[in-house]
BALOBA-1460 file (C-alpha; in Angstrom, 3 decimals):
// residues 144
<rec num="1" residu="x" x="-10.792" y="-25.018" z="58.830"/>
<rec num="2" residu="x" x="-7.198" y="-26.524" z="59.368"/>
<rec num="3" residu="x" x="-8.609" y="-29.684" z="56.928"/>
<rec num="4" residu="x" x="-10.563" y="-27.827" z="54.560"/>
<rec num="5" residu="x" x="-7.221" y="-25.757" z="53.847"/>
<rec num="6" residu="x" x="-5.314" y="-29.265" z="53.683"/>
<rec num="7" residu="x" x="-7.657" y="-31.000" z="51.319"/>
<rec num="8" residu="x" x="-7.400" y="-27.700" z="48.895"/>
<rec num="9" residu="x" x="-3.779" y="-27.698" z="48.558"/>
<rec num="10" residu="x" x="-3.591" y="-31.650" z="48.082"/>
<rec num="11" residu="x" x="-6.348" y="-30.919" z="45.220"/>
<rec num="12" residu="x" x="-3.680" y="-28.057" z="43.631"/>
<rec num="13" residu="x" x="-1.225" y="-29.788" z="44.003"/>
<rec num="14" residu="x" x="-2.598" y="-33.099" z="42.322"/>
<rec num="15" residu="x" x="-3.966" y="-31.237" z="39.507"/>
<rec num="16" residu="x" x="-0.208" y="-29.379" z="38.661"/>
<rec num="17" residu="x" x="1.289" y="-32.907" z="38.786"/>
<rec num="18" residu="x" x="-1.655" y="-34.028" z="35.466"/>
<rec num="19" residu="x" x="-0.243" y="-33.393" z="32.086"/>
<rec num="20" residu="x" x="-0.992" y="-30.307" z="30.195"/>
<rec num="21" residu="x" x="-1.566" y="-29.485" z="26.916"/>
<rec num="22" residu="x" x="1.990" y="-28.444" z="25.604"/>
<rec num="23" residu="x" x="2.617" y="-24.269" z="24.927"/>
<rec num="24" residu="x" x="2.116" y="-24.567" z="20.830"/>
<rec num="25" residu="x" x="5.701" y="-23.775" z="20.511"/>
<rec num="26" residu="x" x="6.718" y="-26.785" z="22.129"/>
<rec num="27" residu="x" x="3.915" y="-28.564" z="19.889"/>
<rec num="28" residu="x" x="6.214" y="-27.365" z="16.953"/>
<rec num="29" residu="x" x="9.470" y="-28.023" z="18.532"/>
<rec num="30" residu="x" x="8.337" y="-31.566" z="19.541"/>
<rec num="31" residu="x" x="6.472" y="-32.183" z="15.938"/>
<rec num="32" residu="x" x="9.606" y="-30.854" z="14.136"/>
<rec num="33" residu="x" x="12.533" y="-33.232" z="16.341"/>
<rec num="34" residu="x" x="10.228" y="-36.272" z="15.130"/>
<rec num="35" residu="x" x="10.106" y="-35.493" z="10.863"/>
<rec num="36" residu="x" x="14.159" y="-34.917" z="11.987"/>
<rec num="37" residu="x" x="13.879" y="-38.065" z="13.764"/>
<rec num="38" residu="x" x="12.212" y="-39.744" z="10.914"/>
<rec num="39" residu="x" x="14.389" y="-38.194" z="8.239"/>
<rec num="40" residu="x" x="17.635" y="-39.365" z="9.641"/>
<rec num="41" residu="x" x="15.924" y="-43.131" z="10.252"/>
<rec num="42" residu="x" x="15.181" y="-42.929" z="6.066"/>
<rec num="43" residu="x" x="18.328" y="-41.827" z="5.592"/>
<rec num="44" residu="x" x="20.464" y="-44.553" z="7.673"/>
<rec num="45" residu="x" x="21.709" y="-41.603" z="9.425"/>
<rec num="46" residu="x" x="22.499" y="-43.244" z="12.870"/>
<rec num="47" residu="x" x="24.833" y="-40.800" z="14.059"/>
<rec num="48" residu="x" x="21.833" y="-38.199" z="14.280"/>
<rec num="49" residu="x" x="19.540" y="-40.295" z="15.849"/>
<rec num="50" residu="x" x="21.609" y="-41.130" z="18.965"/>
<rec num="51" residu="x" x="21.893" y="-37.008" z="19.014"/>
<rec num="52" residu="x" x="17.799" y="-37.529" z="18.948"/>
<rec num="53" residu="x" x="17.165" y="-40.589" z="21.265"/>
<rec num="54" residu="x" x="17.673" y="-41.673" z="25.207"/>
<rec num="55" residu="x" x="20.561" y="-44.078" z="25.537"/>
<rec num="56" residu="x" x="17.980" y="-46.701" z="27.019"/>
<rec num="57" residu="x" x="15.091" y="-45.976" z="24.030"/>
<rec num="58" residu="x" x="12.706" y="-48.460" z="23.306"/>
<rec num="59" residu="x" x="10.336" y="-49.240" z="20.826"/>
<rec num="60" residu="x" x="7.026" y="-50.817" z="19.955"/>
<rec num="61" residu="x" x="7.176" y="-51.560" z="16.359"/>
<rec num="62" residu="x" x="3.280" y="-52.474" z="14.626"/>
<rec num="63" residu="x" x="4.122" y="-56.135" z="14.326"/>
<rec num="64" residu="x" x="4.037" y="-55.941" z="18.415"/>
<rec num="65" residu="x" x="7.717" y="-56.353" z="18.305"/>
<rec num="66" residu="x" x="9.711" y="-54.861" z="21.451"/>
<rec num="67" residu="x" x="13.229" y="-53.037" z="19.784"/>
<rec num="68" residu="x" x="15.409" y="-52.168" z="23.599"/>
<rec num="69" residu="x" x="18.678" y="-49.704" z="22.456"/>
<rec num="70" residu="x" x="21.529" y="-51.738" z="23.439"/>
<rec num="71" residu="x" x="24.095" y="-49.791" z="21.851"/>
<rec num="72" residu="x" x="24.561" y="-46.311" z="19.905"/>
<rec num="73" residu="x" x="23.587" y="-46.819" z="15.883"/>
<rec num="74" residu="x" x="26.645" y="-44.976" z="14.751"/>
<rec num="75" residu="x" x="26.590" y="-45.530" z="11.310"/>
<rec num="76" residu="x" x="25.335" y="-49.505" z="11.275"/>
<rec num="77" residu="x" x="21.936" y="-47.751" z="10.221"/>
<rec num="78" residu="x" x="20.669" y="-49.486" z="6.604"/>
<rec num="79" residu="x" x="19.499" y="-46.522" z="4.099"/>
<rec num="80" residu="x" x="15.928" y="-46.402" z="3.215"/>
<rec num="81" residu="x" x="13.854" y="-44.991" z="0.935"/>
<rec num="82" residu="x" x="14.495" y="-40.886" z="1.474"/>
<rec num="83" residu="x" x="11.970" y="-40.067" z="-1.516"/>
<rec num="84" residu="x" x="9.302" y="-41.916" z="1.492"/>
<rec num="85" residu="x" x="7.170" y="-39.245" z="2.530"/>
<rec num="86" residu="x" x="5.758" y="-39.286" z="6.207"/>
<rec num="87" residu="x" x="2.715" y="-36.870" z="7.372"/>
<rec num="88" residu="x" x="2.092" y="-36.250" z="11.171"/>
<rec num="89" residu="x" x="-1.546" y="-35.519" z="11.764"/>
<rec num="90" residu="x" x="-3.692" y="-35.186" z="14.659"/>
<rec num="91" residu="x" x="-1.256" y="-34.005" z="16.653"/>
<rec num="92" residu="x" x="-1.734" y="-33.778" z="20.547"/>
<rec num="93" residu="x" x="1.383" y="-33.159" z="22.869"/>
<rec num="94" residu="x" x="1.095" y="-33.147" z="26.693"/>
<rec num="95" residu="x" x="3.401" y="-31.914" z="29.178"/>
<rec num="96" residu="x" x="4.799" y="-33.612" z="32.397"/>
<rec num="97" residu="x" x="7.045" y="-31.834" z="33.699"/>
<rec num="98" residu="x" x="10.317" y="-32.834" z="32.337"/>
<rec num="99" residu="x" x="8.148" y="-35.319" z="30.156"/>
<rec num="100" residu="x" x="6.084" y="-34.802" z="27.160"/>
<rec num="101" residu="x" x="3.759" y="-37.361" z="25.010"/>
<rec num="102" residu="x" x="3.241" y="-36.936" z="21.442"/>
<rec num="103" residu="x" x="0.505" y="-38.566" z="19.259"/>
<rec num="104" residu="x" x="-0.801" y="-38.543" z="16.402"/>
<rec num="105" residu="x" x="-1.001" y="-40.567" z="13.314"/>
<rec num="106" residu="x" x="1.600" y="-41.154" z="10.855"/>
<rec num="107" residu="x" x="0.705" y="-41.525" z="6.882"/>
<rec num="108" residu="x" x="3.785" y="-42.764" z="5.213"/>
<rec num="109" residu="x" x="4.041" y="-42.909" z="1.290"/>
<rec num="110" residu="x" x="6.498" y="-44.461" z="-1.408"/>
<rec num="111" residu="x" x="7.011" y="-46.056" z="-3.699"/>
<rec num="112" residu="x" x="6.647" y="-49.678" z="-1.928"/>
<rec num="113" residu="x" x="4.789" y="-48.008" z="1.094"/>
<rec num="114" residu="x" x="1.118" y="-46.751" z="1.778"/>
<rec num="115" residu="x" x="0.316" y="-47.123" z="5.253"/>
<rec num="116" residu="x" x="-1.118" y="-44.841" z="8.372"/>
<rec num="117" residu="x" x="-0.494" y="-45.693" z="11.891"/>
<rec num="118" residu="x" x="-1.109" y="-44.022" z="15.116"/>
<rec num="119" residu="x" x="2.179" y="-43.003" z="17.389"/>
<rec num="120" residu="x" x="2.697" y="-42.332" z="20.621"/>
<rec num="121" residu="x" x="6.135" y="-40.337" z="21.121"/>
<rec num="122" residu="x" x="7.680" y="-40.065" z="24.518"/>
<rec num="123" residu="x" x="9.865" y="-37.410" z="24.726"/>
<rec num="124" residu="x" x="12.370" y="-36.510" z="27.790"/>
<rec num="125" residu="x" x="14.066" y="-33.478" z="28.589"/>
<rec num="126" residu="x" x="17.592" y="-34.121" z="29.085"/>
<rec num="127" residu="x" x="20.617" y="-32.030" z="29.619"/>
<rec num="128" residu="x" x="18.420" y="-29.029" z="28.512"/>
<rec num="129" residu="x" x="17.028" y="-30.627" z="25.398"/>
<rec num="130" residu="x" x="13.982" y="-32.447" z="24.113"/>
<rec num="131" residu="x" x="14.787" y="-36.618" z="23.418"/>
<rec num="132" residu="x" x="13.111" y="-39.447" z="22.529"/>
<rec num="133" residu="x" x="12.476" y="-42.084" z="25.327"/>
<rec num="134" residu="x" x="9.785" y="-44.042" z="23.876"/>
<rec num="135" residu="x" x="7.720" y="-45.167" z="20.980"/>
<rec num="136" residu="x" x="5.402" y="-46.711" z="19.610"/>
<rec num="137" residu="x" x="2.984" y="-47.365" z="16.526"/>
<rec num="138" residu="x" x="-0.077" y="-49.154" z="16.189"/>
<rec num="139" residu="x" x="-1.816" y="-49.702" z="12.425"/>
<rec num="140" residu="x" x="-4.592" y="-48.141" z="11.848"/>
<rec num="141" residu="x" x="-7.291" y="-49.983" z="9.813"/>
<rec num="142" residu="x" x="-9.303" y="-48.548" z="6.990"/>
<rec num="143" residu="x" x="-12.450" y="-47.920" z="7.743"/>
<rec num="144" residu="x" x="-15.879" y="-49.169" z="6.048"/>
């Protein structure tokens, strides 16, 4: 009885430490700190993003290539195109804990840009709010 009673709190216990699909208002709050996210990076707003981003962020741009935080972006950030206009869609956030994963796939337009690629935000809680640890982006091809 004693091991039947030990095996069915390790199970409950294992499945509370498996990520769960986030309340929707964290969806929201989660899906709305990335278009901020975003909108600052168009805008060369650097100041912002450090508000936004774990000192030690990194990043997995399409090309493959690994970006590592060394330093705050202050204002060093180049301006972009601001009229560029970025969808998120099929959005999925899980929770962890303290931890929650965003993805989804990105459709950015502008004048010089037309491309879609799937995201993977991770997103920390620290100090009591919500910031980015991690991300990445993969292209997404079009299909035939």
């Amino acid at each position: 009885m004693r091991s039947l009673l030990l095996i069915a709190l390790t199970v409950l216990f294992a499945i509370a430490g498996f990520g769960q699909a986030a309340p929707p208002a964290l969806q929201t709050e989660l899906e709305n700190l990335h278009a901020q996210w975003f909108k600052a990076y168009d805008n060369g707003d650097g100041v912002t993003m450090d508000q936004m981003e774990m000192e030690n962020l990194v990043l997995v741009m399409p090309t493959g290539e690994v970006w590592t935080k060394t330093k705050p972006r202050g204002t060093s950030e180049p301006r972009l195109d601001p009229t560029t206009r970025r969808t998120l869609s099929d959005v999925l956030v899980r929770q962890f804990e303290n931890t929650a994963v965003l993805t989804g796939t990105i459709t950015s337009q502008s004048k010089e840009e037309n491309t879609k690629v799937a995201t993977t935000v991770v997103f920390a809680r620290s100090a009591g709010h919500w910031k980015i640890a991690s991300a990445q982006w993969t292209p997404v091809s079009a299909t035939k």
